[in-house]
C-alpha positions as a printed NumPy array, in Angstrom:
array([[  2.402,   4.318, -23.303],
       [ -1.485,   3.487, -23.831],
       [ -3.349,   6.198, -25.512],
       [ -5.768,   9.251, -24.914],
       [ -8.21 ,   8.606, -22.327],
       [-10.566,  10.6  , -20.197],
       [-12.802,   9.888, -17.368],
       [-15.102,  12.016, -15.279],
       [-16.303,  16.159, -15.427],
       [-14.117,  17.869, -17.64 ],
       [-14.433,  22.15 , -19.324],
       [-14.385,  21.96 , -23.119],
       [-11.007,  23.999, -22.972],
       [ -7.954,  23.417, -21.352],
       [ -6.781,  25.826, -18.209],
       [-10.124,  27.63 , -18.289],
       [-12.922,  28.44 , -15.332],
       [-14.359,  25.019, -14.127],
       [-16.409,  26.065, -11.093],
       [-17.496,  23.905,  -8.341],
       [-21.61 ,  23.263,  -7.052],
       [-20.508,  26.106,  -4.189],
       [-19.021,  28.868,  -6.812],
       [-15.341,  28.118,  -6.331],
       [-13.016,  26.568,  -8.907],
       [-11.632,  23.334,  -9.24 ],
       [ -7.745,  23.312,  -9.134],
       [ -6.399,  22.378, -12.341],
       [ -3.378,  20.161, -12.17 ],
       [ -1.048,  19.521, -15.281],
       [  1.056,  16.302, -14.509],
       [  3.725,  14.194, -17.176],
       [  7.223,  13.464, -17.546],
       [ 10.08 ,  15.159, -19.512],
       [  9.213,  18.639, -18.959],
       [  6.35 ,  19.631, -21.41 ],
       [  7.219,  17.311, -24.023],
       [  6.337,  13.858, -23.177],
       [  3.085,  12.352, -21.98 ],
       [  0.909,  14.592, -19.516],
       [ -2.776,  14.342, -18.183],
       [ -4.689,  17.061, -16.562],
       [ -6.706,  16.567, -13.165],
       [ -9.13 ,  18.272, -11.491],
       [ -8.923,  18.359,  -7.997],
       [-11.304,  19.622,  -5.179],
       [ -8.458,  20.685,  -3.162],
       [ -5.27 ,  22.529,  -4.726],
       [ -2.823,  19.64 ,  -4.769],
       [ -0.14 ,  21.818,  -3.136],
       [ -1.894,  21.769,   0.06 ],
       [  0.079,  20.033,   2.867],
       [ -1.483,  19.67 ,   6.56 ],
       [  2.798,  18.303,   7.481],
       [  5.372,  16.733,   7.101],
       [  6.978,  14.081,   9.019],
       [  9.17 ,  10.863,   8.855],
       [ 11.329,   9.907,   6.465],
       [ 12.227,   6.154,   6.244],
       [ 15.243,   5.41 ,   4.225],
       [ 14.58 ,   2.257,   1.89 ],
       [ 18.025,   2.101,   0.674],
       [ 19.853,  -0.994,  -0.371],
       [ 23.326,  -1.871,  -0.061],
       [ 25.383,  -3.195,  -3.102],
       [ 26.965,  -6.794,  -3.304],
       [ 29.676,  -7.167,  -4.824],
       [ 32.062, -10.568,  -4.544],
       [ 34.216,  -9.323,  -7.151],
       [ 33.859, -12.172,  -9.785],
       [ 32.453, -12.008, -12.664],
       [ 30.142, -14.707, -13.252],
       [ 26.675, -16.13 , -14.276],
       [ 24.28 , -15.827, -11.317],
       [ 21.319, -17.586, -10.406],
       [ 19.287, -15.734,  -7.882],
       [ 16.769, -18.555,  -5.96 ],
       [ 13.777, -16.317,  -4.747],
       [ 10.965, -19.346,  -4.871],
       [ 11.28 , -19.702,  -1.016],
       [ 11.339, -15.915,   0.179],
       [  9.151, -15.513,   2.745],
       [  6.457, -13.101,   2.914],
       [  7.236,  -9.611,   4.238],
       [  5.427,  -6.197,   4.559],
       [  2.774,  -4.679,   1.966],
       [  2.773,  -4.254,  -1.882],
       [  5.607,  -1.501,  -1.001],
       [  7.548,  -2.172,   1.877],
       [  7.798,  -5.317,   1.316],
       [ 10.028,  -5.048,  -2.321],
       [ 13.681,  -6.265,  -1.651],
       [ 15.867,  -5.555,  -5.078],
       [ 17.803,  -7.885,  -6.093],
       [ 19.544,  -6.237,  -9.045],
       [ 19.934,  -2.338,  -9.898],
       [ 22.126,  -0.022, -12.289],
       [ 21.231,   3.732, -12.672],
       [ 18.849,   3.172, -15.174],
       [ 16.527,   0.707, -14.131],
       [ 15.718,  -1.727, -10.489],
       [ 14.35 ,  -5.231, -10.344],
       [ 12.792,  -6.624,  -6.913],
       [ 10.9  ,  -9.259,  -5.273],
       [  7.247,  -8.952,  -3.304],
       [  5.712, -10.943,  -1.477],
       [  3.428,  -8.824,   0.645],
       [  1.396, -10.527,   3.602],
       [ -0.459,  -7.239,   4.997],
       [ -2.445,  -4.58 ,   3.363],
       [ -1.02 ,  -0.845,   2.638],
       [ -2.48 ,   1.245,   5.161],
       [ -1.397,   4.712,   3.076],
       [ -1.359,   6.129,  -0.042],
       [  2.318,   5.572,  -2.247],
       [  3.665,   8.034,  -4.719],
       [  7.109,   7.168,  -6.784],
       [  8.586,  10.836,  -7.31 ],
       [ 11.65 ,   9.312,  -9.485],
       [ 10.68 ,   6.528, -11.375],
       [  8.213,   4.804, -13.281],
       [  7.262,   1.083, -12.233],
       [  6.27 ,  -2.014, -14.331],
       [  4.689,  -4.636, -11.36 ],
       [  4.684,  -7.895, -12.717],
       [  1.814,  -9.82 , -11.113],
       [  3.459, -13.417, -10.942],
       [  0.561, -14.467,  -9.082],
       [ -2.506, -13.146,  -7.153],
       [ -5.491, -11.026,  -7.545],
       [ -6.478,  -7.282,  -6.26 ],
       [ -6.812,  -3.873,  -7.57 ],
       [ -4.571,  -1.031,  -7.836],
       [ -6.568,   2.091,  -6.664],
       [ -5.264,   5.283,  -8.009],
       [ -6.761,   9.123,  -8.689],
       [ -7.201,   8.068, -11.836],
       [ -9.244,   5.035, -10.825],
       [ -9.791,   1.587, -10.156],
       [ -7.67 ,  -1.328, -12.218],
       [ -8.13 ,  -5.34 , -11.497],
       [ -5.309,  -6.757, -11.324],
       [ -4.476, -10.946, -12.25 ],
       [ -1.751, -13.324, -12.614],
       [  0.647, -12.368, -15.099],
       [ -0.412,  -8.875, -15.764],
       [  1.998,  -6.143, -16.202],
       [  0.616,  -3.08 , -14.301],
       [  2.259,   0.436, -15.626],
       [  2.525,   3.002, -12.834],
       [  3.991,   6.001, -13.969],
       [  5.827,   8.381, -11.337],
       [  3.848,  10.683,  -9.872],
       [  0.687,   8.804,  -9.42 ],
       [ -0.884,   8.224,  -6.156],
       [ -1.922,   4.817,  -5.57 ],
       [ -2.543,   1.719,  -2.865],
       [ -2.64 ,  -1.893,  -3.827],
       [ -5.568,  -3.976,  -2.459],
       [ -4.486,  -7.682,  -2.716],
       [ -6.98 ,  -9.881,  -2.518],
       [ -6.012, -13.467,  -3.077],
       [ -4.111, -15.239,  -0.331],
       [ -0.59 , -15.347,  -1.568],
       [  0.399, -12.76 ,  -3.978],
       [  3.681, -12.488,  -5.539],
       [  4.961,  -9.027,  -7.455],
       [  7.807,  -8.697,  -9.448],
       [  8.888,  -5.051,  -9.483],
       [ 10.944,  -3.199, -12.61 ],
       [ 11.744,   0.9  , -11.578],
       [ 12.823,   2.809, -14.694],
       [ 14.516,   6.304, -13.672],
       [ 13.212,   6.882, -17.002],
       [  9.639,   6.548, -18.97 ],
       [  8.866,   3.566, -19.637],
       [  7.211,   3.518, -23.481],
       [  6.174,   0.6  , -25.817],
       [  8.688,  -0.045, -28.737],
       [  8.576,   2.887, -31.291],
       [  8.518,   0.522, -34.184],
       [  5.661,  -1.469, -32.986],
       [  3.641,   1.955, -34.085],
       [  3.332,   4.422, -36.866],
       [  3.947,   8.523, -36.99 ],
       [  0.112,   8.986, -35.734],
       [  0.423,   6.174, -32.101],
       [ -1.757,   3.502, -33.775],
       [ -0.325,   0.212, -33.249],
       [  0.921,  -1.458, -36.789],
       [ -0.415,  -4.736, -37.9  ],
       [  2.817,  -6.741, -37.511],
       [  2.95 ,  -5.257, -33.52 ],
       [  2.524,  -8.38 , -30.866],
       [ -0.104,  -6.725, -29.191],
       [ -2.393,  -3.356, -29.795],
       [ -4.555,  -1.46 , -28.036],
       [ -7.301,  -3.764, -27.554],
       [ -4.944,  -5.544, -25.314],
       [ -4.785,  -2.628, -22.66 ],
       [ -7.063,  -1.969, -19.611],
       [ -7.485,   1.192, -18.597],
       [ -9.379,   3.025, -15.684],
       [-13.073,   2.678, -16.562],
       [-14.115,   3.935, -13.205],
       [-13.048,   7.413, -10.923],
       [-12.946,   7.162,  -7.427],
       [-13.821,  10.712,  -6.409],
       [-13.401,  10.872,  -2.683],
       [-14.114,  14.277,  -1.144],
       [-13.302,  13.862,   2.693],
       [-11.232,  15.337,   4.89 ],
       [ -9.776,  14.011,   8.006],
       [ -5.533,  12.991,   8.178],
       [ -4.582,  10.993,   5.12 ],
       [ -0.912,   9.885,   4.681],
       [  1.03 ,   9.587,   1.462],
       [  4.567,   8.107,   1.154],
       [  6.539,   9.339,  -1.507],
       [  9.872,   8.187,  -3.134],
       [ 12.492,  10.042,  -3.905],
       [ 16.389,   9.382,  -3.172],
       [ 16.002,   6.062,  -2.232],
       [ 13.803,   7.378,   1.046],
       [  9.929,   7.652,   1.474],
       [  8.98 ,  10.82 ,   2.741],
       [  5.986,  11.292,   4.9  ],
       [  3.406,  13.772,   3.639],
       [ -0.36 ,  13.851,   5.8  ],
       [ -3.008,  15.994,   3.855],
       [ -6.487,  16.669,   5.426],
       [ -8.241,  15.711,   2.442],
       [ -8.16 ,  12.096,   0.841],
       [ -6.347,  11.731,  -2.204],
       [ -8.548,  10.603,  -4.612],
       [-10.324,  14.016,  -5.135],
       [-10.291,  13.923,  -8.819],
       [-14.038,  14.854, -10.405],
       [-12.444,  14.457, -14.11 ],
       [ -9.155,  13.851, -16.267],
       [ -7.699,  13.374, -19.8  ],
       [ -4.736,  12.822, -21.641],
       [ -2.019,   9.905, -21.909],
       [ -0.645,   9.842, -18.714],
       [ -2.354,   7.35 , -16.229],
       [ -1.811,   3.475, -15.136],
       [ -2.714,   0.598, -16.843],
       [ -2.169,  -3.075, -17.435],
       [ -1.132,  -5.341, -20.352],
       [ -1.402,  -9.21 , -19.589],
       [  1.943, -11.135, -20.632],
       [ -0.583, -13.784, -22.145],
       [ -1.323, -11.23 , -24.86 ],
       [  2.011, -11.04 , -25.886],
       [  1.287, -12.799, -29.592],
       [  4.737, -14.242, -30.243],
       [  6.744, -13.66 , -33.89 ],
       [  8.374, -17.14 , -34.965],
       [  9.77 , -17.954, -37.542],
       [ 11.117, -20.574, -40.309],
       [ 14.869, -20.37 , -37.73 ],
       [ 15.722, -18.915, -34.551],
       [ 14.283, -15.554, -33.782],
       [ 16.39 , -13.027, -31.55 ],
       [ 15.458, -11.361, -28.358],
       [ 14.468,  -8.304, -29.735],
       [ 10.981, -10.169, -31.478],
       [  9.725, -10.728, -27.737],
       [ 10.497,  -6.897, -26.391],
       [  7.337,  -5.339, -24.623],
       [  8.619,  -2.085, -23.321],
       [ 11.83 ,   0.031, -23.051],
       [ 13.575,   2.477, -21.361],
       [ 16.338,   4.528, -21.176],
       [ 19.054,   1.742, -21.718],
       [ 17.492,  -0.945, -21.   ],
       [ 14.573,  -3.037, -22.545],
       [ 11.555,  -5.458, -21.301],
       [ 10.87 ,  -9.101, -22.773],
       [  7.95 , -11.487, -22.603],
       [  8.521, -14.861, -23.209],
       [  5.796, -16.543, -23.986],
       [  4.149, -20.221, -25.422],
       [  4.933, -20.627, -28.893],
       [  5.363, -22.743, -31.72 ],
       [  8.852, -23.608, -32.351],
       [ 10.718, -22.635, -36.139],
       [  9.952, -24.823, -39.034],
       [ 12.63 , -25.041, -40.921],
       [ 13.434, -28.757, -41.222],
       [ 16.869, -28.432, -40.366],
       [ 15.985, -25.614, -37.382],
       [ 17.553, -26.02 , -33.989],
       [ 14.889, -24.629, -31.312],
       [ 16.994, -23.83 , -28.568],
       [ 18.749, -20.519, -28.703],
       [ 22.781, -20.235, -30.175],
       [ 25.432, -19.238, -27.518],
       [ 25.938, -15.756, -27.573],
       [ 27.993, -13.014, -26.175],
       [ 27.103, -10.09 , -24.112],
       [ 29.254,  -7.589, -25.03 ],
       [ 27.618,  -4.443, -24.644],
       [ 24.519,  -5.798, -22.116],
       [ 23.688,  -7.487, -19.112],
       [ 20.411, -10.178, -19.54 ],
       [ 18.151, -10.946, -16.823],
       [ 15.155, -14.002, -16.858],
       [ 12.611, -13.878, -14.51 ],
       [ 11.105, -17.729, -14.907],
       [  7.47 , -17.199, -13.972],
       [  5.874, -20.531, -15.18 ],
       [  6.629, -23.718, -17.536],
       [ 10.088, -25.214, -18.386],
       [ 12.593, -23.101, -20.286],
       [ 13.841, -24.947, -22.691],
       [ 17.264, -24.164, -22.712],
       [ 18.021, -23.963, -19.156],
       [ 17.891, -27.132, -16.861],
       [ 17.65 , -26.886, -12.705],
       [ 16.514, -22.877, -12.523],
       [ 13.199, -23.075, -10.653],
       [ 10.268, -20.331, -10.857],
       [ 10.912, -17.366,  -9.235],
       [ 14.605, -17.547, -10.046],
       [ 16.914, -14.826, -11.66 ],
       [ 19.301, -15.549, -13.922],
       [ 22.364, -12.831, -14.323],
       [ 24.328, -13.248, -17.499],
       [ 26.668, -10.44 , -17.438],
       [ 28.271,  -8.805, -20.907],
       [ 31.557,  -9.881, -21.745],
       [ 31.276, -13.742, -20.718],
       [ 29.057, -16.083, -23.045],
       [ 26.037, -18.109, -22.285],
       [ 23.999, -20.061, -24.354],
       [ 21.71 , -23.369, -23.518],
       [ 22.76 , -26.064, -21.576],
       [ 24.56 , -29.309, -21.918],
       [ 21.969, -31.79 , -24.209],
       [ 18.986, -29.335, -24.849],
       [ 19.985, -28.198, -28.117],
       [ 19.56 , -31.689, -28.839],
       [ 16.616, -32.073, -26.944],
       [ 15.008, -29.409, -29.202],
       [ 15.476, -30.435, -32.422],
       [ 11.961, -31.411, -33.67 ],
       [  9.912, -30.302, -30.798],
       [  6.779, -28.732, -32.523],
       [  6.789, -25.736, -29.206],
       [  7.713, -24.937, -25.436],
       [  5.08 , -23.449, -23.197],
       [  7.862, -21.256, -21.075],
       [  6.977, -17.919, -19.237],
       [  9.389, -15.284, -18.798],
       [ 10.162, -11.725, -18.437],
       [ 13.565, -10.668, -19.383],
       [ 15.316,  -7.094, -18.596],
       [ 18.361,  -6.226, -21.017],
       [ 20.339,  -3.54 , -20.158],
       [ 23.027,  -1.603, -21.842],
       [ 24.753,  -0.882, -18.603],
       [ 26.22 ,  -3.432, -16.011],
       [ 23.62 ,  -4.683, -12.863],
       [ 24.997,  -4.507,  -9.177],
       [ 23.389,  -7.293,  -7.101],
       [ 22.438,  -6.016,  -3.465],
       [ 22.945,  -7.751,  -0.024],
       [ 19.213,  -8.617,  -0.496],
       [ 19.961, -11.058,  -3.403],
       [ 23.33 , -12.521,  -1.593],
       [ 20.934, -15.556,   0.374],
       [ 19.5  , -16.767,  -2.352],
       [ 22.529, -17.076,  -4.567],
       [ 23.41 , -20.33 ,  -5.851],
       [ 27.347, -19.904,  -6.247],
       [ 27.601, -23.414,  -8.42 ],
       [ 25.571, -22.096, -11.75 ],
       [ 28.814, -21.107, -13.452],
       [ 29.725, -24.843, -13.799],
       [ 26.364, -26.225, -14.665],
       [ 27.16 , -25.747, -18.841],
       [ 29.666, -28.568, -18.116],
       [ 28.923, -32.015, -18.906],
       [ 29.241, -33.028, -14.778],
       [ 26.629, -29.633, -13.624],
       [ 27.309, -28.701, -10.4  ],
       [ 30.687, -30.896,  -9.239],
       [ 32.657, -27.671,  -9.098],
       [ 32.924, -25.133,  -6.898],
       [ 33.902, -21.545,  -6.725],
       [ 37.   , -20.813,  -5.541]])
């Protein structure tokens, strides 16, 4: 959650007369998430937002679960996946639950429509690449390793502009917030917080686009996009205010806490959601105590599942997991860092890993999508001979 914001024409008051140049009024729309009580921002449109020329296809984007039956560590390859299909139809999950979605892009063609996610918010990790996401609430640049927050219900298209681009997709059925604790009663961020509002880019400028012709607008919901054409373009917003928009934070602002021995997890967590939370791990300098042991303690699961996304550098505790790579560490096995780099740690002044983690409090289902990048031997490699064994 960023904070109050406002761009374009707006009335003083709220759900009062705000007349066009020909006499008629501008159609007030209230949009936000849980009911009347969370976030919400208020558009004006130039065309009532209910207005529907038809409705046509529906494409079903489901995915279908694998499951082997073992449970195991998992390291999901994805460095080689080949490009597919736009900023949209080109995501492939890998790993899902009923709270939260995690998926590969990497698009080679432009969107050619307008997207809308009715059930979830999305966190797009921008591994690598440049463009902007263009929304009604306006225009946001996008870089490598920014984390753009769309929240459901907004209508947007991606515009990549580099050559290669490569997203890194996070659905939340639920909100997706910054951590409570990072912030006091009033929003403001606290001192001790690893980032504040300075760090956030917001829309600076509205696209108001008042044209009519056939416009086409996928939207999400149950796993299928449904087709909606309306003879006016999307973007007909003259003003708006309130909480409720996109916007980015860059994973490079994430100002790491260290300290004098190991920190936990929870110092590196960037957003949350219903049962699950986000992690950015970034370059920092290592713990000073003089008897300190970098690399992170084995630890148990119980209650969670832990994903790593390895976006850039070399993670100090984990030896042959290339870029792009998931790792799975499901609850109720242990994990911990690999044969020798506990050693290797001791006295190394920092690590310059990048890496977004995804905790959750309920188990992850792989899909058939992650199944040919698997690499079935990463149980074994925390034994002394790596990857001489074999699953049975």
């Amino acid at each position: 959650m960023a904070f109050y914001h406002k761009l374009g024409k707006l009335p003083q008051k709220r759900h009062v007369q705000f007349r066009q140049p020909d006499g008629s009024l501008y159609q007030e729309q209230v949009i936000g998430t849980e009911g009347f009580s969370g976030i919400s921002s208020i558009l004006y449109h130039i065309n009532p937002p209910t207005k529907v020329k038809k409705i046509s296809t529906i494409e079903d984007i489901g995915y279908k679960e694998w499951n082997e039956g073992t449970l195991r560590h998992f390291h999901i390859r994805t460095l080689d996946a080949k490009p597919l299909g736009d900023p949209v139809s080109g995501r492939k999950v890998m790993l899902y639950n009923n709270d939260v979605s995690m998926a590969i892009c990497n698009p080679d063609k432009q969107m050619d429509y307008f997207y809308k996610n009715g059930e979830g918010d999305e966190v797009i990790f921008v591994h690598y690449g440049t463009g902007t996401l263009e929304s009604q609430y306006g225009s946001l640049d996008y870089h490598d390793g920014d984390y753009i927050v769309v929240p459901r219900g907004v209508i947007y298209r991606v515009v990549t502009k580099s050559e290669k681009t490569k997203f890194m997709v996070i659905e939340s059925k639920s909100p997706v917030y910054t951590p409570a604790r990072y912030k006091n009663s009033y929003g403001q961020y606290l001192e001790h917080s690893p980032f504040c509002e300075r760090d956030f880019r917001v829309p600076e400028t509205l696209l108001t686009v008042d044209e009519k012709g056939e416009f086409l607008v996928k939207i999400k919901k149950f796993n299928k996009l449904h087709h909606y054409i309306f003879d006016y373009h999307p973007f007909d917003i003259v003003g708006w205010d309130g909480y409720f928009y996109p916007w980015i934070f860059n994973i490079n602002d994430f100002m790491p806490i260290t300290g004098k021995i190991h920190q936990p997890p929870p110092v590196h967590q960037t957003f949350e959601g219903r049962n699950y939370v986000i992690c950015s791990f970034c370059p920092r300098l290592f713990d000073y105590h003089p008897d300190a042991i970098p690399a992170p303690y084995n630890h148990s699961n119980i209650d969670s599942d832990e994903v790593l996304y390895y976006v850039e550098g070399n993670f100090m505790s984990r030896k042959g997991v290339d870029v792009a790579s998931f790792t799975l560490h499901p609850g109720g096995i242990p994990h911990g860092p690999h044969p020798g780099t506990m050693e290797a740690s001791i006295g190394k002044k920092e690590t310059l890993e990048l890496a977004v983690m995804v905790d959750t409090f309920h188990p992850l289902k792989l899909t058939e999508h992650a199944k040919p990048y698997d690499l079935p031997n990463y149980p074994y490699t925390w034994n002394e001979e790596g990857h001489e064994a074999e699953i049975e």
